[in-house]
ROKOLNU-925653 format. One record per residue (C-alpha): x, y, z; residue in one letter. Coordinates in steps of 0.1 Angstrom, whole numbers, plus 5000, padded with zeros to 4 digits. Example, Ala and Ser with C-alpha at 12.3 -4.5 7.8 and 13.67 -1.06 7.14 Angstrom:
BEGIN
512349555078A;513749895071S;
***
This chain:
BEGIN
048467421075X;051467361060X;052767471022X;051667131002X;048067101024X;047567411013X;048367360977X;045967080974X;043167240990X;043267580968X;043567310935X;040767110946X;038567470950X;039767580919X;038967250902X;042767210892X;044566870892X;047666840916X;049166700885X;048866990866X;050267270891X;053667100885X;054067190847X;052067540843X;055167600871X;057767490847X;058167190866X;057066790858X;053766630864X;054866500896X;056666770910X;053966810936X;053366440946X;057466410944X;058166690972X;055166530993X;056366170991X;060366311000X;059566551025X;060866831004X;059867181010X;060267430975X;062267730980X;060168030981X;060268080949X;059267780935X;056767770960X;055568140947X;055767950908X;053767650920X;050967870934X;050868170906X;048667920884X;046367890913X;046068270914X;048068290948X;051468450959X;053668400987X;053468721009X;055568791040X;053268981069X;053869121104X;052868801128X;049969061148X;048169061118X;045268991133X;043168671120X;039968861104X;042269091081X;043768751071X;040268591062X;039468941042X;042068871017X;041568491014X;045468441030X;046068061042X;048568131074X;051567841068X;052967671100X;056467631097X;058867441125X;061567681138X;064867691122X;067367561140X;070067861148X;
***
């Protein structure tokens, strides 16, 4: 799943409105819909801002973790292309 798929789906469970993310994060209404449209990813801190009001966090874990500790905690595993070296 990738960062903004993600976003929406933990706002819609939470009842929150896309629109709404953007400015408890310090940011405009359409922050959200403006990185989507643009193809931007957020750093990872803004990323981190955008999903505190959502009662998330951006974690780092080791890549064996296996997929049943992830579920446990209610992590959403991101898929994100290679960087090019």
């Amino acid at each position: 799943m990738e960062y903004f798929e993600a976003l929406k789906s933990i706002a819609k469970d939470r009842g929150v409105k896309v629109t709404d993310i953007g400015p408890k994060a310090g940011r405009s209404r359409t922050y959200v819909s403006e990185c989507v449209t643009n193809a931007r990813m957020p750093s990872l801190s803004v990323g981190n801002e955008l999903a505190a009001p959502l009662g998330y966090r951006l974690a780092l874990i080791p890549t064996d973790t296996p997929a049943d500790a992830l579920d446990a905690i209610g992590a959403i595993p991101l898929d994100a292309a290679p960087r090019e070296q």
